[in-house]
C-alpha positions, -999 to +999 in steps of 0.1 A: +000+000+000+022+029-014+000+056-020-026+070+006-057+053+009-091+058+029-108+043+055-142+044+057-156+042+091-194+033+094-210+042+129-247+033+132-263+051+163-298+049+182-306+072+217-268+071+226-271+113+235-239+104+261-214+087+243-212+097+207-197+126+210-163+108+231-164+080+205-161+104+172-135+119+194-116+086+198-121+078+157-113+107+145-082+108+167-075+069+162-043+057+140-054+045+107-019+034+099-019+070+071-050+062+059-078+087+052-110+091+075-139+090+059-168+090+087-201+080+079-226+084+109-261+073+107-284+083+134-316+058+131-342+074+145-329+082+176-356+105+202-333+114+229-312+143+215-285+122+201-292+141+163-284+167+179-251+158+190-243+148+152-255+176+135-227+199+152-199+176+144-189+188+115-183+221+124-165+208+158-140+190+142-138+196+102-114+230+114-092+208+134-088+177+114-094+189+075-084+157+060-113+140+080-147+136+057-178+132+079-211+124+066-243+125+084-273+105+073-306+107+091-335+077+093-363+094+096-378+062+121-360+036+138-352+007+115-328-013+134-287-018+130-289-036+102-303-011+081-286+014+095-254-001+088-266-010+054-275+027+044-239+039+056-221+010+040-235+024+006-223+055+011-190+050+015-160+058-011-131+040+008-109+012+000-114-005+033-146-001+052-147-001+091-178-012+111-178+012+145-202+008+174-214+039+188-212+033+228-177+031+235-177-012+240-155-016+215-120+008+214-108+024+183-076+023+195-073-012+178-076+005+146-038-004+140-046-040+148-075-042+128-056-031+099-025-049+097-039-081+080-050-057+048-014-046+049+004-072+050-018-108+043-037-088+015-075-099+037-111-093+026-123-093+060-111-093+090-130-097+125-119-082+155-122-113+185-130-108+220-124-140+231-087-144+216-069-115+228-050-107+259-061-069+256-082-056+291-117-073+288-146-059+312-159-085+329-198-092+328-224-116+318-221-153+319-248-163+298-243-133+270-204-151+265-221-182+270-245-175+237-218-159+222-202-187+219-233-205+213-242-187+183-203-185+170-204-221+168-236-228+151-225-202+124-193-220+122-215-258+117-233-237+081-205-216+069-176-243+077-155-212+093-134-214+125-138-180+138-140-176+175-163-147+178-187-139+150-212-115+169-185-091+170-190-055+164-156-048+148-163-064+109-138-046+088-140-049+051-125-045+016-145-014+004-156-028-031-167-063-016-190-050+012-203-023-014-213-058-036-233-072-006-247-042+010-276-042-013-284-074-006-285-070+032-323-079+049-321-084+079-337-062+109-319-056+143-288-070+153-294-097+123-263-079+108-237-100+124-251-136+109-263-124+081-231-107+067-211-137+079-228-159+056-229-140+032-188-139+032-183-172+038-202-178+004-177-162-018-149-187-032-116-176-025-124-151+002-097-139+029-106-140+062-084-126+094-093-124+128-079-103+153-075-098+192-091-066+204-101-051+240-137-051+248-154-026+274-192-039+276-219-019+294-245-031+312-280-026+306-283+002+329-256+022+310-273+017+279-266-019+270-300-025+244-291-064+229-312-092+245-326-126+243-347-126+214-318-108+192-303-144+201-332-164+190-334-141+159-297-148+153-303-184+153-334-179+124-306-154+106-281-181+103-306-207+091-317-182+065-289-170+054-269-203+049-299-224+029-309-191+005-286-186-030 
């Protein structure tokens, strides 16, 4: 990678008023290894004041970092992660595109390490595992690891992949592949995770990399929103996705 290239960085949000400002601070301040930021934020509905927030970054940070693009996209109503991150994926220009949750669980300091298989094993994709790094880890819920792992697995059994962690929120991709399969995205949710997994592990030839990152979780009374019947829809997503063309 000779010349300067950009990374597209993909942050779907929904009422999280309290932390998006600190993590487009941490992004936009994050090491892209001389890549270019290209920001895409999509607020999806969000009623507690969190448009807000967005609509000022521009001018908060476009005078202090010029060679950062930010682009704000608004849902009108709520219409789940999925679609959220399927409306910013497709508006993306960059040659590698970066999945970013927006409440702070996962750091962007492991930009660097998210990265490195693109530069130097020439990946597709590259998945950012909690459960194989020696990075800090908050420690919380049994059973959400336990399903985790549950649902890693039985992904794993349909796509015949051995990745460790595929409910991750850090997916990073090559930009003209996930641009390709963006369109096709259906799912509702958190269906996202599945969904795009088997979707990858379709293509013939693809790349896959995972990595070790940290992991900060929340719990529900700091914002944490994922529960049991996103892991029952998961389930139904993998089924789906693995037995349709």
């Amino acid at each position: 990678m000779l010349k300067q290239r950009i990374l597209s960085i993909v942050i779907p949000v929904y009422n999280e008023h309290d932390y998006i400002l600190e993590t487009l601070i941490r992004v936009v301040q994050a090491d892209s290894k001389g890549m270019l930021k290209e920001i895409v934020v999509i607020d999806d509905g969000s009623t507690d004041g969190t448009v807000n927030v967005i609509r000022k970054v521009p001018k908060l940070f476009l005078k202090k970092y010029p060679t950062v693009s930010i682009i704000i996209v608004e849902h009108a109503k709520n219409m789940g992660k999925s679609m959220a991150l399927r409306t910013g994926i497709l508006k993306t220009t960059g040659d590698i595109v970066l999945v970013q949750d927006a409440d702070l669980e996962y750091d962007p300091h492991d930009y660097p390490t998210l990265l490195e298989p693109f530069f130097d094993y020439q990946a597709d994709v590259v998945f950012g595992s909690r459960f194989i790094s020696n990075r800090p880890h908050r420690v919380l819920y049994y059973w959400h690891y336990t399903v985790n792992v549950a649902l890693t697995m039985f992904s794993n059994m349909f796509t015949n992949l051995n990745l460790t962690d595929m409910e991750t929120g850090y997916k990073v991709f090559k930009g003209t592949l996930i641009r390709k399969i963006a369109p096709k995205l259906s799912c509702s949710r958190f269906g996202f995770e599945p969904e795009i997994t088997g979707r990858i592990a379709k293509i013939k030839k693809v790349k896959i990399y995972e990595v070790g990152i940290s992991y900060q979780g929340r719990t529900y009374e700091e914002g944490k929103k994922i529960g049991w019947k996103d892991g029952l829809y998961a389930l139904w997503v993998i089924l789906k996705t693995s037995f349709s063309s």
